[in-house]
C-alpha positions as CSV (number, residue, x, y, z in Angstrom):
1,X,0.0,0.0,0.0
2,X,1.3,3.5,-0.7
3,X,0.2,6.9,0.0
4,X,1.1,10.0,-1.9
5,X,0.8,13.4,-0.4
6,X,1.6,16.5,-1.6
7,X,3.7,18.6,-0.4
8,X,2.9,22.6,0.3
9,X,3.8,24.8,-2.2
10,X,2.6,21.8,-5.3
11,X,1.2,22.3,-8.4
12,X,-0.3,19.3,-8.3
13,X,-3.7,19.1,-6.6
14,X,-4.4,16.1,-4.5
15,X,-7.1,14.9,-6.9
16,X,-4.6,15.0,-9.8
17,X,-2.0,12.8,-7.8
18,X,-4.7,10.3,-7.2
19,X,-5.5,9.7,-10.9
20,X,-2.5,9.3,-11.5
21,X,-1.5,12.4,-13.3
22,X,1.3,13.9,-11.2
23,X,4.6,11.0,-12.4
24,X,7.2,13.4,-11.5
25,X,8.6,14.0,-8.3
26,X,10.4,17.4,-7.7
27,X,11.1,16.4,-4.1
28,X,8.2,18.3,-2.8
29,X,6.4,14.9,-2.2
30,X,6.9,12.1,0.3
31,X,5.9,9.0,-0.8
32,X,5.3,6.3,2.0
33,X,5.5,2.8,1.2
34,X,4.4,-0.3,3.8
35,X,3.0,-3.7,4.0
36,X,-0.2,-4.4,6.7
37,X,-0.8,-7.9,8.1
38,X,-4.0,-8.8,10.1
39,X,-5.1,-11.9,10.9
40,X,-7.5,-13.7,9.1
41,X,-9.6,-17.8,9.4
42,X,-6.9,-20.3,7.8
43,X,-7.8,-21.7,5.2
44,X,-9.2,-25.6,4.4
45,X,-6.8,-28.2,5.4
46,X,-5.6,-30.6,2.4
47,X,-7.3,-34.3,2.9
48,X,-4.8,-36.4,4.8
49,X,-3.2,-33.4,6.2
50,X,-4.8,-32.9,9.3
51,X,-3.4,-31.9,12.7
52,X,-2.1,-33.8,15.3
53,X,-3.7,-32.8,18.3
54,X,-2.3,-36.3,20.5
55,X,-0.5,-34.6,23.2
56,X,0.8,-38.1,24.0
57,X,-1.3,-39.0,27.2
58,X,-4.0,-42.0,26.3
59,X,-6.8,-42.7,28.5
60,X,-8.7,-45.9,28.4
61,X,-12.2,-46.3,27.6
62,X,-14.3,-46.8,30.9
63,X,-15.1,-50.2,31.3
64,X,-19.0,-51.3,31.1
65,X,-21.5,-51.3,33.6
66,X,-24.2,-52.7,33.6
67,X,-25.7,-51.1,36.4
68,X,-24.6,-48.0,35.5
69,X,-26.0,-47.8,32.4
70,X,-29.4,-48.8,33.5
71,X,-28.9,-45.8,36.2
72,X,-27.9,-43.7,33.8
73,X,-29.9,-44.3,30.3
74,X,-33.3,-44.1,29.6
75,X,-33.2,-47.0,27.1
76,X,-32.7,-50.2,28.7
77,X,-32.0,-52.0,25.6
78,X,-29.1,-50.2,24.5
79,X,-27.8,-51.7,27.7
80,X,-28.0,-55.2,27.1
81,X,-24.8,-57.3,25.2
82,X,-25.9,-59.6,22.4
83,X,-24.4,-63.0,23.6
84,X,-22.7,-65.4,21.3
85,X,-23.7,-69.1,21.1
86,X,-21.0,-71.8,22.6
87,X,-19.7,-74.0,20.0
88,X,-21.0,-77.2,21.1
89,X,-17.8,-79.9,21.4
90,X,-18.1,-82.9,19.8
91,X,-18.9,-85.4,21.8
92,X,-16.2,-87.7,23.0
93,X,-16.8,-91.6,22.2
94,X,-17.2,-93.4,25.6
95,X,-14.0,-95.2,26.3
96,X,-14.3,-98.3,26.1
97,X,-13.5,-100.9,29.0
98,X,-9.9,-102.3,28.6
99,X,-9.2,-106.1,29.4
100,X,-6.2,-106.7,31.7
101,X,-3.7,-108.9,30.4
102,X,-4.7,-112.4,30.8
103,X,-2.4,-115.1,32.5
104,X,-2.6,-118.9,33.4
105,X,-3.6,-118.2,36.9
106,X,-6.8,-116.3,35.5
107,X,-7.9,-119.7,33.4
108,X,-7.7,-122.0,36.4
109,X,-11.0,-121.8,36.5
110,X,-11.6,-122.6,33.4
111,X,-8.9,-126.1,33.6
112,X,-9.7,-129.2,32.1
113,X,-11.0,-132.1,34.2
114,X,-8.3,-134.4,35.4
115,X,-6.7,-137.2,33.5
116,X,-6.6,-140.6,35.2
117,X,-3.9,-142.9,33.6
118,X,-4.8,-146.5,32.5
119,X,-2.8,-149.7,33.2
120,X,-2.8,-152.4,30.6
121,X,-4.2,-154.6,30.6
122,X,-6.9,-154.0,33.1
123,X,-4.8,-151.9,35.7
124,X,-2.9,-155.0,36.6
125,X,0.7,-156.2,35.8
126,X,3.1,-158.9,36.3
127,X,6.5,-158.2,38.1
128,X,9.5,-158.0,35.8
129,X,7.1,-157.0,32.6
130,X,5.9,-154.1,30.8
131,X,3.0,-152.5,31.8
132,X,1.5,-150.2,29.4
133,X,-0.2,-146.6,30.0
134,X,-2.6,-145.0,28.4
135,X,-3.8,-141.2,29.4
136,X,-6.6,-140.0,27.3
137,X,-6.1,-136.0,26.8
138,X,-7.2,-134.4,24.1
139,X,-7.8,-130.5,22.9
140,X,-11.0,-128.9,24.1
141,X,-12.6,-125.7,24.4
142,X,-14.5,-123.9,27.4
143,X,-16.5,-121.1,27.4
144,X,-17.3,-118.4,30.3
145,X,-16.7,-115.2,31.5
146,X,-13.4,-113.3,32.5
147,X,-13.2,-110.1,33.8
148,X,-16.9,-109.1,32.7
149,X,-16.0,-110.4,29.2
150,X,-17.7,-113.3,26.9
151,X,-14.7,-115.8,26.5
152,X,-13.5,-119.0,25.2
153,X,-10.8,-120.9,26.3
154,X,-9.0,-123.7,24.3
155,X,-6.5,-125.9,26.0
156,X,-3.9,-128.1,24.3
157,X,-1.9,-131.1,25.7
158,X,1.5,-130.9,25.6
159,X,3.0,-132.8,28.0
160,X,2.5,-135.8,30.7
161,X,4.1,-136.9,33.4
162,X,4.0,-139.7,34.7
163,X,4.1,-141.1,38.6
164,X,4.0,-145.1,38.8
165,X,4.3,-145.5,42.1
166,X,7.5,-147.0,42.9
167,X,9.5,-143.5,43.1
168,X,9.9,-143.8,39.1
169,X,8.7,-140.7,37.0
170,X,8.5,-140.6,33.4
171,X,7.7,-137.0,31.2
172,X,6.8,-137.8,27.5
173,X,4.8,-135.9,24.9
174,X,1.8,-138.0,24.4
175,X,-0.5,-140.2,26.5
176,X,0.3,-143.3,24.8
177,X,-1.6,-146.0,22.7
178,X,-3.0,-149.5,24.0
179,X,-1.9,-152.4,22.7
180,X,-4.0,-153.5,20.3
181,X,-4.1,-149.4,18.7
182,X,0.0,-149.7,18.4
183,X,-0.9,-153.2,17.0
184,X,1.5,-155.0,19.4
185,X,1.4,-157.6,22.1
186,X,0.4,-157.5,25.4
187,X,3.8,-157.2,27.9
188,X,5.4,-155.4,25.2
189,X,7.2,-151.9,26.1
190,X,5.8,-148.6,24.5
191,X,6.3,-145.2,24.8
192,X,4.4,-144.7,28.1
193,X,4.8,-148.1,29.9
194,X,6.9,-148.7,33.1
195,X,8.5,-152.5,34.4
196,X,7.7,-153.3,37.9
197,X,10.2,-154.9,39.6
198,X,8.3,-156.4,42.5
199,X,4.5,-157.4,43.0
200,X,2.2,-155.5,45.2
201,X,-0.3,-152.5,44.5
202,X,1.2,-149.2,43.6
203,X,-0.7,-146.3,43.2
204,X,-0.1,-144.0,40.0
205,X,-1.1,-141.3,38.5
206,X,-0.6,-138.8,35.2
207,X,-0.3,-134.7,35.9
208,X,-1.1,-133.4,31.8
209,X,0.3,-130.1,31.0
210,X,-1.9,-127.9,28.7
211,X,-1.5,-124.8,26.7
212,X,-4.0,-121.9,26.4
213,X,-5.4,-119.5,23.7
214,X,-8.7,-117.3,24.2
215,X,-11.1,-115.9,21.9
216,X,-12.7,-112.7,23.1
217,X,-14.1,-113.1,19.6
218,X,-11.9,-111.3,17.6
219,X,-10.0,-114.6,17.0
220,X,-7.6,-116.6,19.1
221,X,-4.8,-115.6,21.1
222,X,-2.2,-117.5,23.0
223,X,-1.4,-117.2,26.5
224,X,2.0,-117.2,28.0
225,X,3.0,-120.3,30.5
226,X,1.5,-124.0,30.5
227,X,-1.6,-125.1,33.0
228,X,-1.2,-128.0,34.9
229,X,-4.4,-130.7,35.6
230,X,-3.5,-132.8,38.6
231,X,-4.5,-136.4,38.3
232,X,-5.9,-138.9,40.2
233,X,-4.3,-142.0,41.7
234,X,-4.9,-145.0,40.0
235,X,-4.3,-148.5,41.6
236,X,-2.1,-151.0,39.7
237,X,-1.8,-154.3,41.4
238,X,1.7,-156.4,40.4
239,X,1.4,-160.3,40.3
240,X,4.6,-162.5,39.9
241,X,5.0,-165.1,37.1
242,X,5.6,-168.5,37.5
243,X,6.0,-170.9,35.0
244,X,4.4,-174.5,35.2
245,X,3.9,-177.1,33.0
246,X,0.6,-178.0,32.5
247,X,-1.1,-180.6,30.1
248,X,-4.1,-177.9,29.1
249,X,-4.4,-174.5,28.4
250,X,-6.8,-172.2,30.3
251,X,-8.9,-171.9,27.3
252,X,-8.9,-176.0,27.3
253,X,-9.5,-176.1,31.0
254,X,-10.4,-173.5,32.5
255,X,-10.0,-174.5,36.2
256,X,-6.2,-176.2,35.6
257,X,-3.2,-174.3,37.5
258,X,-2.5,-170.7,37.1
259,X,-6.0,-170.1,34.7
């Protein structure tokens, strides 16, 4: 902004000076020449570029009431938090019951009846002469229940031994075979027979050792150790031999010596 004024004494009116007419100075004017600043409303802020007014201090939003907001709102519902649904787990498959392990001692009840061991021929002998045994054991299968569990049992013979009576033991691995099934003769030895040396009645006996698998029906399964079934004494009576000459044969006479 300028402002010319005349000075006294000027040719120039004031009127003239303002239109502009008066372009010469002849140092009887005094120009004066400034700049004015006032304050004015800043102008819109570019998008993005607005001020940061954090002062660096953060407070936390007030955490909800319930009861303060009923005190304190007119609207109950604005008051109340939608809930969400629990997923619902699946649900677990029931455990099923697990079976201890099974040993011999839990089949005892389930042994096999005792064997009784047969003399031939009709549990009698003569002294100084086979006598043959026979101890019928064979595989079976029991059923029952173990442990709260359906199950079959199925026992094996694997082993006999043998007690004559006359402090003489025997272990073999069958029962033996009479006579007339090994197609032999009476007083014969076999696998399972035993000599007496002197007469009198002895009392034996057979003890058959058995093997085990169950079936808790999902097919058979063997079982650690061997089972024992105690048998019962048998009596064997021992006559002695003596030869005689005679002139008919018990078949021929029936009632001669020795018949």
């Amino acid at each position: 902004m300028a402002l010319v004024v005349p000075a006294s004494g000027s040719t120039c009116s004031f009127d003239a000076h303002l239109a502009g007419l008066c372009t010469t100075n002849t140092g009887t004017t005094l120009t004066v020449t400034g700049d004015r600043n006032s304050p004015g409303s800043p102008g819109p802020s570019a998008p993005g570029n607005i001020p940061d007014t954090n002062t660096g201090t953060w407070t936390p939003p007030k955490e909800f009431s319930f009861d303060d907001c009923l005190a304190n709102w007119n609207s109950y519902l604005r008051c109340f938090r939608a809930t969400e649904e629990p997923e619902e787990a699946d649900p677990a498959d029931p455990e099923e019951p697990a079976l201890p392990a099974i040993t011999m001692t839990d089949l005892a009840a389930f042994a096999p009846d005792p064997t009784t061991a047969v003399g031939e021929p009709g549990n009698v002998g003569i002294a100084g002469m086979p006598t043959n045994f026979v101890a019928a054991a064979s595989a079976h299968t029991r059923t029952g229940t173990l442990f709260g569990f359906p199950i079959s049992v199925r026992f094996t013979p694997v082993g006999y031994d043998f007690d004559y009576g006359d402090d003489y033991r025997a272990t073999t691995a069958t029962g033996g075979e009479t006579w007339s099934s090994l197609g032999q003769a009476q007083f014969t030895p076999t696998s399972t027979s035993h000599v007496y040396q002197e007469r009198g009645t002895y009392l034996a006996d057979v003890d058959v050792r058995y093997t085990a698998e169950v079936d808790l029906g999902i097919g058979w399964f063997p079982v650690s150790g061997e089972l024992t079934s105690d048998g019962p004494d048998q009596e064997i009576r021992i006559f002695e031999a003596h030869t005689a000459l005679v002139a008919f044969t018990c078949a021929q006479k029936p009632t001669g010596p020795g018949c």
